[in-house]
C-alpha positions in Angstrom: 16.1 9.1 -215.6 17.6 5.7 -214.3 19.9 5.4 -211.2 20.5 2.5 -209.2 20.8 2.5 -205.9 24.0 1.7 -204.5 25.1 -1.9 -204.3 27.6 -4.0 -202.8 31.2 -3.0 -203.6 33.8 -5.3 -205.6 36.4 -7.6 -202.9 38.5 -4.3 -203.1 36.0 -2.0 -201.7 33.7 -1.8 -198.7 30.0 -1.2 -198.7 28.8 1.4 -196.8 24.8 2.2 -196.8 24.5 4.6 -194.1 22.2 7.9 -194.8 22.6 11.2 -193.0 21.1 14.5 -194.5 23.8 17.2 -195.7 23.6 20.2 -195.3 23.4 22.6 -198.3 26.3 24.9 -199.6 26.3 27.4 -201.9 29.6 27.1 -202.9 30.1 27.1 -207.0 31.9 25.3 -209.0 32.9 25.2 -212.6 30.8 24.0 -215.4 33.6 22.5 -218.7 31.8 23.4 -221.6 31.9 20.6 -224.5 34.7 21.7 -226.5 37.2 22.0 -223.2 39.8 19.1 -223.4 41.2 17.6 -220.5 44.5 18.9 -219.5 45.4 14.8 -219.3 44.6 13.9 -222.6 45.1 15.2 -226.2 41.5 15.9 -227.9 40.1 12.8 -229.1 42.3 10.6 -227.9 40.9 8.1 -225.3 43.0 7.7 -222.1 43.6 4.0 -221.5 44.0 2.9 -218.1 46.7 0.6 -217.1 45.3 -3.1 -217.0 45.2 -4.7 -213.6 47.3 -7.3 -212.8 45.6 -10.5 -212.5 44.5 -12.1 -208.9 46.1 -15.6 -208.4 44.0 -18.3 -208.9 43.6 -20.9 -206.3 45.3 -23.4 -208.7 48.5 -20.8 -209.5 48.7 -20.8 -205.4 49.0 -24.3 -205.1 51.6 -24.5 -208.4 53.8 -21.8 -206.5 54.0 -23.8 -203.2 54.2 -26.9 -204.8 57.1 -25.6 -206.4 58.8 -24.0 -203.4 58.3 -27.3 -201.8 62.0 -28.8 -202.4 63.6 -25.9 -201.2 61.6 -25.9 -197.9 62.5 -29.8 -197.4 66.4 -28.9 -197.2 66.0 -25.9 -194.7 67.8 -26.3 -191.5 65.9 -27.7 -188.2 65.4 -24.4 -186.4 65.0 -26.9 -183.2 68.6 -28.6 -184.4 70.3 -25.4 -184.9 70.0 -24.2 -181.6 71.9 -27.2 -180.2 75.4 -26.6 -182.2 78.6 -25.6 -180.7 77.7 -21.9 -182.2 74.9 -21.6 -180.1 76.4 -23.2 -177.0 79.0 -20.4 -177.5 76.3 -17.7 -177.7 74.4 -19.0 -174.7 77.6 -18.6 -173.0 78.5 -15.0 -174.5 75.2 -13.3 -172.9 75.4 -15.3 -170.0 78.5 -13.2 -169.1 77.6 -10.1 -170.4 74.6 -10.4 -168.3 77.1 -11.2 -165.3 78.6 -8.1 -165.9 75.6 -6.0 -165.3 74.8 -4.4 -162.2 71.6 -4.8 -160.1 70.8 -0.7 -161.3 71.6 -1.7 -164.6 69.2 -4.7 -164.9 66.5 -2.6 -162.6 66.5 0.0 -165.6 66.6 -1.7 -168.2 63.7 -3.9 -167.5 61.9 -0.6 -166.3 62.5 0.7 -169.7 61.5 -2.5 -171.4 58.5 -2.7 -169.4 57.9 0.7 -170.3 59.1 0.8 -174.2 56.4 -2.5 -174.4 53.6 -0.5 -173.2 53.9 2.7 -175.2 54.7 0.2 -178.1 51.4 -2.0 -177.3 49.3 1.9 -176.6 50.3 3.1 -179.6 49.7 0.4 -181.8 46.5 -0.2 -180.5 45.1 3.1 -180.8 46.7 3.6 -184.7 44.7 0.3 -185.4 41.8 2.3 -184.1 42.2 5.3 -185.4 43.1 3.9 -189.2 39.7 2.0 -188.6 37.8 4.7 -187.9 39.4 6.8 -190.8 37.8 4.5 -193.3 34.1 4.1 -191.4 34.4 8.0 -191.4 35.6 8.1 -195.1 32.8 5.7 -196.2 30.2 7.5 -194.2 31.3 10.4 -195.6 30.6 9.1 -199.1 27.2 7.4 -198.3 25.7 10.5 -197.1 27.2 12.6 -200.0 25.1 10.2 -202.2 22.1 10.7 -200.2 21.7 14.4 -201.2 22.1 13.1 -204.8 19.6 10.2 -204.1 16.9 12.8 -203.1 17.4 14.2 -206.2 16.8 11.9 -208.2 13.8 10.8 -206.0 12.2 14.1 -206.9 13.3 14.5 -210.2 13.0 18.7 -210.2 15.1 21.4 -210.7 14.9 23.6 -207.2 15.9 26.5 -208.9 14.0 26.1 -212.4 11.3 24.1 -210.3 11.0 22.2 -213.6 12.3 18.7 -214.0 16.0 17.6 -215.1 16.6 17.3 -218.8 20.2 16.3 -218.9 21.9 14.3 -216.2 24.8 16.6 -216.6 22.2 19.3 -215.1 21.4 17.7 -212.4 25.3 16.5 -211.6 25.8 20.0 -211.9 23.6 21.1 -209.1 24.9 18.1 -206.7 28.3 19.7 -207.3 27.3 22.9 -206.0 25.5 21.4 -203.4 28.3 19.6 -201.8 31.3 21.0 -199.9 34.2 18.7 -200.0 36.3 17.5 -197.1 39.9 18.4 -196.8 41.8 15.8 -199.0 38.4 15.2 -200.9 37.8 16.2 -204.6 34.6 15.3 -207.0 34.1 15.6 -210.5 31.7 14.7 -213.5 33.0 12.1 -216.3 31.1 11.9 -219.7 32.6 10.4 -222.4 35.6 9.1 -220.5 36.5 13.3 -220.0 35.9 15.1 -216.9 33.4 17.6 -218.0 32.5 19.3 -214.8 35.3 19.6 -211.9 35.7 21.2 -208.8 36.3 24.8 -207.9 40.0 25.8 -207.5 39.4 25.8 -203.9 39.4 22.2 -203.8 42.7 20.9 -203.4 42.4 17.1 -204.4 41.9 17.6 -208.4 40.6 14.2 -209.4 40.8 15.0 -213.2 44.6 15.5 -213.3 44.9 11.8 -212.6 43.9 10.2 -215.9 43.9 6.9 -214.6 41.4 7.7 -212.4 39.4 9.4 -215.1 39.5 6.4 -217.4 38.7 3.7 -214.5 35.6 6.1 -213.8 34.2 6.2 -217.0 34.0 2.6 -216.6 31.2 2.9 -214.4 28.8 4.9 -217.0 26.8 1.6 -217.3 26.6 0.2 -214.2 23.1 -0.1 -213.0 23.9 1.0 -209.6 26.2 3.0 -207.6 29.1 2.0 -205.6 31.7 3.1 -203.2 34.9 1.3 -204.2 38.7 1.3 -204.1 40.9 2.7 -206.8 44.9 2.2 -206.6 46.6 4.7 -209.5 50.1 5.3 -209.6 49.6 8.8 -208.4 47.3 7.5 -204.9 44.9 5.6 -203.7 41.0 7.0 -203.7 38.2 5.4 -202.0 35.4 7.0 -203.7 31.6 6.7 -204.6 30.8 6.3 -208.6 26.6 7.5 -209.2 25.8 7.0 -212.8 23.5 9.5 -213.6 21.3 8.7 -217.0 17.8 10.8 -217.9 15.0 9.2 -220.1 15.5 12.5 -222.0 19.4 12.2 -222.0 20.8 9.5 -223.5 24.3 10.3 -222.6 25.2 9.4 -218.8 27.2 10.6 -216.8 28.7 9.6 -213.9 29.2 11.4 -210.4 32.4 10.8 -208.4 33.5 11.8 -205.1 36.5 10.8 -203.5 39.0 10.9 -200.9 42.7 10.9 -201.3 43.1 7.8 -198.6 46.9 8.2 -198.6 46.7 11.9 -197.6 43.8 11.0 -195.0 46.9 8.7 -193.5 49.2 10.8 -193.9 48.0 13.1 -191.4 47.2 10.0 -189.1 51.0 8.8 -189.8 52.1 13.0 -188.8 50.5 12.5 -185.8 51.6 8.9 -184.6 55.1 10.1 -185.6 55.0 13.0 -183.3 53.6 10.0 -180.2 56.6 8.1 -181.1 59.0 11.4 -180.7 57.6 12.1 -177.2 57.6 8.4 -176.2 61.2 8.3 -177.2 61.6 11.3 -175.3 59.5 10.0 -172.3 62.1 6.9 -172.1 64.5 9.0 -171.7 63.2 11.2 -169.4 62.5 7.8 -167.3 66.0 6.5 -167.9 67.2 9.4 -166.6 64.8 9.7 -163.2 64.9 6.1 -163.0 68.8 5.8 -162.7 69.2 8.3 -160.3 66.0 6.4 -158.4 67.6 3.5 -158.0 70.8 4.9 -157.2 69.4 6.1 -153.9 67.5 2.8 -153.7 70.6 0.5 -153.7 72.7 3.1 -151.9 72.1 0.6 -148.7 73.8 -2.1 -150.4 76.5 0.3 -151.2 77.2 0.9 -148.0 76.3 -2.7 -146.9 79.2 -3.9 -149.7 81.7 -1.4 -148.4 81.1 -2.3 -144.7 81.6 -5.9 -145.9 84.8 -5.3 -147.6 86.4 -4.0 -144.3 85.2 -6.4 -142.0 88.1 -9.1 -141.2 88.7 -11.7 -138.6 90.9 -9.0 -136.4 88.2 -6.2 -137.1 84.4 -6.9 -136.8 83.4 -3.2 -135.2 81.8 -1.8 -138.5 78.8 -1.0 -139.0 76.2 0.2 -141.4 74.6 3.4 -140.7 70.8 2.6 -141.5 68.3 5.1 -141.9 64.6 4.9 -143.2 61.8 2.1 -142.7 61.7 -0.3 -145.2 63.0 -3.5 -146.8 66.7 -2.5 -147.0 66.9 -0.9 -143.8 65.7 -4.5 -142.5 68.3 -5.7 -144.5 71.1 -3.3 -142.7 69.3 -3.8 -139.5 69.8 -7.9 -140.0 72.8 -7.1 -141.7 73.9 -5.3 -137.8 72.5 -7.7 -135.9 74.5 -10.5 -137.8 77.8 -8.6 -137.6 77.0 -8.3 -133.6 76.7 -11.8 -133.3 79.9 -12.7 -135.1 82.0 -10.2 -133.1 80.3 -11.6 -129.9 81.2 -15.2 -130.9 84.8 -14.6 -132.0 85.4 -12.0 -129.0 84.3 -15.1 -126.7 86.4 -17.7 -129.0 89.5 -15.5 -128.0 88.9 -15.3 -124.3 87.8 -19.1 -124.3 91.4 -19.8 -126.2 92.9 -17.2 -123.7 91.6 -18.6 -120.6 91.9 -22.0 -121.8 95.9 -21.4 -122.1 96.1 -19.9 -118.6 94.4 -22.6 -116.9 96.2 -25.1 -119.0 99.3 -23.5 -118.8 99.5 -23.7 -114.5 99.4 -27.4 -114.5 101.5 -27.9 -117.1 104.3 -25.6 -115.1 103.9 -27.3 -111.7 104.2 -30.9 -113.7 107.4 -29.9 -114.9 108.5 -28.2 -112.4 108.2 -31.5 -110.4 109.5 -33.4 -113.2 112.4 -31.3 -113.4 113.1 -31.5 -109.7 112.4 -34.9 -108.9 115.3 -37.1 -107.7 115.1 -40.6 -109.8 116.9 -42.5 -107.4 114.7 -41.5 -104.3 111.8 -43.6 -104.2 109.5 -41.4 -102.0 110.2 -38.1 -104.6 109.3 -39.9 -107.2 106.0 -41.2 -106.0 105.2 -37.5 -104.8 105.9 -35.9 -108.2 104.2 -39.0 -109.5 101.0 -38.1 -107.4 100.8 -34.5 -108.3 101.2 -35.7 -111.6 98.1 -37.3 -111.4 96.4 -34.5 -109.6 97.1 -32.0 -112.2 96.2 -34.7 -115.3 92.8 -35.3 -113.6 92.2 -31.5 -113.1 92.6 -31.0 -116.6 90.2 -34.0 -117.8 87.6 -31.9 -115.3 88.3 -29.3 -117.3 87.9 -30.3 -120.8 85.1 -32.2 -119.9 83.6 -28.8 -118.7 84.7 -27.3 -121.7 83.0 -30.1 -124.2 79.9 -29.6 -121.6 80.2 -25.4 -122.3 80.5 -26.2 -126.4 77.7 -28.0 -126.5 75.1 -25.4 -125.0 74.6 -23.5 -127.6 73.6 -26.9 -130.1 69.7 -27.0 -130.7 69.5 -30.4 -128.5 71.4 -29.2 -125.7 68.5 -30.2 -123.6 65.4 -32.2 -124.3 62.7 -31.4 -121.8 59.8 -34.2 -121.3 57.2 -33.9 -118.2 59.2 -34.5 -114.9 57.8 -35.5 -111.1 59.6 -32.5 -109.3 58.9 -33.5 -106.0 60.5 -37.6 -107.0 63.2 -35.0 -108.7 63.8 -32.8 -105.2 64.5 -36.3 -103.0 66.9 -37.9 -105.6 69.0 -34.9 -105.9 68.4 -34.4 -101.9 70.0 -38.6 -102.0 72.6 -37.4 -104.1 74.1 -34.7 -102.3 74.8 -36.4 -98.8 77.6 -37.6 -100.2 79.2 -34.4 -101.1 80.3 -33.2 -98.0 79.6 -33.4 -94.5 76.8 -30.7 -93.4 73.1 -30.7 -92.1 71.3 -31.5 -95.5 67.6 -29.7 -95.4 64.5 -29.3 -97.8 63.3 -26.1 -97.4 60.7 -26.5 -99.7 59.2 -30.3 -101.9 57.2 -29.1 -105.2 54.3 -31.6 -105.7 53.4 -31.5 -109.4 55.3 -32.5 -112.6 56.7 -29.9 -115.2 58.5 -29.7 -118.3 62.4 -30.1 -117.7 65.7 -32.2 -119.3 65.7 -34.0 -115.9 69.3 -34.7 -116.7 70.5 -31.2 -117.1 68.8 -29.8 -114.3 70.1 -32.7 -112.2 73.8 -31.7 -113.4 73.2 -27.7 -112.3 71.2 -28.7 -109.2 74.3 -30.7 -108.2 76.9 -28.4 -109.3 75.2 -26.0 -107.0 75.3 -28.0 -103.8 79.2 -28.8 -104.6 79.6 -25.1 -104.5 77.5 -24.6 -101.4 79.8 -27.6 -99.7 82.8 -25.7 -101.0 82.2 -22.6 -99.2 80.6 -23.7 -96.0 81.9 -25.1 -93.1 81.5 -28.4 -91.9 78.2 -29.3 -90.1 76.5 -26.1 -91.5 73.1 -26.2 -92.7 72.4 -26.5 -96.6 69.0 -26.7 -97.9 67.5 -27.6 -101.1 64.0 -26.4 -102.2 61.9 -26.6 -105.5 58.2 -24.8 -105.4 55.7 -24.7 -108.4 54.7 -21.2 -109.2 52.3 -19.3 -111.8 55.6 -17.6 -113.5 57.3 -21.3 -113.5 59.6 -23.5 -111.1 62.0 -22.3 -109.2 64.8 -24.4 -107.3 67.4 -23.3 -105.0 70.2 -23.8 -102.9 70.9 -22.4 -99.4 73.9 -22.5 -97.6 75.4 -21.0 -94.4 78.6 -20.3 -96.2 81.6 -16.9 -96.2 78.4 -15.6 -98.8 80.0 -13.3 -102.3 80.7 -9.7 -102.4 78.5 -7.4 -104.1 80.8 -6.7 -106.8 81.5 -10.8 -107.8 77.6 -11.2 -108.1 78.1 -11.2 -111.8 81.7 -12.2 -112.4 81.4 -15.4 -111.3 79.1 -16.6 -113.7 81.7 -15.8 -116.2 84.2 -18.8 -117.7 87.0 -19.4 -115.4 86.2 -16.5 -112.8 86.8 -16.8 -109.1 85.5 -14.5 -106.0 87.6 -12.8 -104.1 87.3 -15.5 -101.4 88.2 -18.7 -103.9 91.6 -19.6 -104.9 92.9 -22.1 -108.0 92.9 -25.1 -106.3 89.2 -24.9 -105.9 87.7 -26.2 -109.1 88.2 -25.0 -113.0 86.2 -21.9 -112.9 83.3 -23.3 -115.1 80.7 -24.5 -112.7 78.5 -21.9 -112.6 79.2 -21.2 -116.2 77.9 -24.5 -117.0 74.7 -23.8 -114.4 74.1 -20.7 -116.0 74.1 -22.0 -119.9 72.0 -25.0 -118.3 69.2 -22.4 -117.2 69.5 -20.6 -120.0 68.9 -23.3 -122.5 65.8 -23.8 -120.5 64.5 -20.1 -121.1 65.1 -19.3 -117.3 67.9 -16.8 -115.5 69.6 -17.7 -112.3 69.3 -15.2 -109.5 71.6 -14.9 -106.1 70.9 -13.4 -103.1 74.5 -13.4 -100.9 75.9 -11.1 -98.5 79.4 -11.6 -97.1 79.0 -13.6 -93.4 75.6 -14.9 -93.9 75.8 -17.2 -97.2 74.3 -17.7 -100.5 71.2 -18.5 -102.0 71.3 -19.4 -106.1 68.0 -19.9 -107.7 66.9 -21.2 -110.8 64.0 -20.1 -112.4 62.5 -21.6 -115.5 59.7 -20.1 -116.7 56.5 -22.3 -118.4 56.4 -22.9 -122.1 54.2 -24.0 -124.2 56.3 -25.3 -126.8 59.8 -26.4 -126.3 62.2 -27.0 -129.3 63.4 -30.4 -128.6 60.8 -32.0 -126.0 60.7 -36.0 -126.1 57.1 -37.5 -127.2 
């Protein structure tokens, strides 16, 4: 008997030459005796398979691009045709459309696409896999099918005669029995170009009812080896494993076939990536639905950040947002607060500044024309009085706008600019200065010795405003000292007098704009002095303090802490 062994498969098959033992079966099958006719084909008529069409050569390639080349020479410049008024009109379509989406909109829909991508790339990746696999199974499947034959012809006998094999139909016979089909794989024996020995009706793939495959099998009757190949009918597609079988006693081969119906193999696969794709459509959905009401409550802070902004306006900035959690957005609201505090702080003080600033400006104007109204023309002397209070009032009101432009500018970034100062040099010049202010016992109660970071200028300007005061409500010849020391916590300089002292209940008041004690009256200043002390402090990082009792006078302090870095500090 003569059986090659099996050889490398033709460009549409693959070659698979794995062997694994099988185990036996007892399972029996039909034996066609020679006068049976095959229920595809009339007796003696042979079935002709359908010729296969012919592969392109190299040259027909070439012939078919070359003649496809004038046509691709007039297609449009993909590049150009993005740069029309068309497309300018598309760009511009989505580019609203995409305005008119919301932020949860936009969230979902790249969840979803995010989403949709990664079931898409998981699936694809594991049918790739899995079709893979189907044929490495399918082959291996057929290689170790062809090992239990291949032991058979090694041995050449008969295990149940324990004689040797007279007709190769005998032993193609006993591989039959011997070999339990998968599902959606079917065997059979082809002599003569008719299947003479086929499966049991148990088998549900009946390779002889497809003629073409019968007559592309017979074929194979005198190849010298066997081979696992491809075979495309119009019915399916098989990937099977053709053994020609001939004995030296038989001169009639016959050739073994099993094979798999590969289209029913992936149809099972296709069943099962179909059902994936149902639940991934329905796990989409399932996250559209979770992920809309989850960013619902995520962006309910902007909600209420939105509506809290729509009923703000310039006459009512007392809404807030009510925040609640610990994360990003309720920084947001908190900011969002803080910001909306800030603005109703600054316009509360525009309207008192514009309110005070009318009532102060609004007493000289009255005496002026009250004088002005009064006056007599033709006395000489009248008119030089109304013309000196004139004057006073006109000058009061410079003192006051320039105190105002002085208060405007305190809350600019260069308000001050600090450098290293002598403090004791500092102490004696404002010390010089202040002699001239009014006539009282001038005194140093204390002379720092050091230097330290200060806008020399500013503090000058405070340090003076606060002797004026001192002078303003002391009498004459009373002591009022100046004193500057150099502490751990900072620098702290003051001013003592001997003066009627401030009421426990003033003690804050009068740092406000245009407040008075109890003891002042109008004619005594704007009203801004210790505003402008207290903004000059302030923009150092300091506080001024008071200590004042009625009868036994004031001291005001300022104390200006160290720092190690100050915003605007000269080289």
């Amino acid at each position: 008997m003569t059986v090659g062994s099996m050889t490398p498969m033709t460009p549409t098959m693959t070659e698979k030459t794995e062997r694994l033992p099988v185990a036996d079966s007892g399972r029996q099958y039909l034996r066609a005796g020679p006068p049976a006719t095959p229920p595809f084909a009339a007796p003696g008529t042979p079935s002709v398979p359908p010729a296969p069409a012919p592969a392109p050569t190299a040259a027909a390639a070439g012939a078919s691009r070359n003649a496809a080349s004038p046509l691709s020479s007039r297609r449009p410049d993909p590049a150009a045709a993005g740069t029309g008024p068309k497309h300018g009109r598309v760009d511009g379509l989505l580019a609203r459309l995409a305005g008119q989406w919301t932020v949860r909109s936009r969230v979902l829909s790249a969840v979803l696409m995010l989403s949709a991508l990664g079931l898409l790339v998981a699936g694809t990746a594991a049918y790739a896999l899995q079709r893979t696999n189907l044929n490495a199974d399918v082959d291996d499947s057929l290689s170790r099918s062809f090992g239990e034959l291949q032991t058979l012809l090694d041995t050449g006998i008969d295990p149940n005669t324990r004689t040797g094999f007279v007709e190769a139909e005998q032993l193609v016979y006993l591989v039959m029995q011997r070999t339990l089909p998968a599902p959606n794989e079917g065997m059979m024996g082809v002599q003569d170009g008719r299947a003479i020995l086929v499966a049991n009706d148990s088998v549900d793939v009946r390779l002889e009812n497809d003629p073409e495959l019968v007559s592309a099998v017979a074929g194979r009757a005198g190849s010298p080896s066997a081979q696992i190949s491809t075979f495309s009918t119009s019915s399916t597609t098989y990937r099977a494993v053709t053994v020609p079988v001939q004995l030296a006693q038989d001169p009639q081969p016959t050739v073994f076939v099993l094979a798999f119906d590969t289209q029913a193999e992936r149809s099972q696969l296709n069943q099962t990536f179909a059902t994936f794709a149902l639940i991934s459509l329905g796990t989409l959905l399932l996250i559209a639905v979770v992920g809309w009401l989850l960013v619902g409550n995520l962006l309910q802070p902007v909600r209420r950040l939105r509506d809290t902004a729509r009923q703000i306006s310039d006459c009512d900035l007392s809404q807030r947002i009510t925040v609640t959690g610990n994360d990003d957005l309720s920084d947001l609201g908190h900011t969002f607060n803080a910001m909306l505090d800030r603005l109703e702080g600054s316009f509360t003080s525009q309207r008192q500044l514009l309110d005070d600033v009318g009532h102060e400006l609004r007493t000289p104007i009255t005496i002026m024309q009250g004088h002005l109204e009064l006056q007599d023309s033709a006395d000489r002397a009248d008119v030089d009085a109304v013309r000196g209070v004139a004057l006073d009032e006109l000058g009061r009101m410079r003192f006051l706008v320039d105190d105002l432009v002085t208060l405007a500018g305190s809350s600019r970034p260069d308000f001050v600019r600090v450098e290293r100062s002598d403090i004791g040099r500092l102490t004696d010049e404002v010390l010089d200065k202040t002699r001239g202010l009014g006539s009282r016992t001038w005194l140093v109660d204390s002379r720092a010795e050091g230097v330290f970071r200060i806008d020399e200028r500013r503090i000058t300007q405070a340090w003076l405003q606060l002797a004026a005061n001192a002078v303003k409500f002391s009498g004459e010849g009373s002591i009022v000292a100046l004193g500057s020391r150099l502490e751990p916590e900072g620098l702290s300089l003051w001013v003592r007098d001997e003066g009627i002292g401030i009421p426990q209940a003033d003690r804050k008041r009068i740092f406000d704009r245009f407040t008075r004690g109890a003891n002042s009256n109008r004619a005594e200043g704007s009203g801004l002095g210790l505003t402008i002390v207290d903004a000059i402090v302030h923009a150092h990082g300091g506080i001024v303090e008071l200590d004042s009792a009625p009868g036994r006078g004031s001291t005001f302090t300022m104390s200006i802490p160290h720092a190690t870095q100050q915003p605007n500090e000269d080289p």
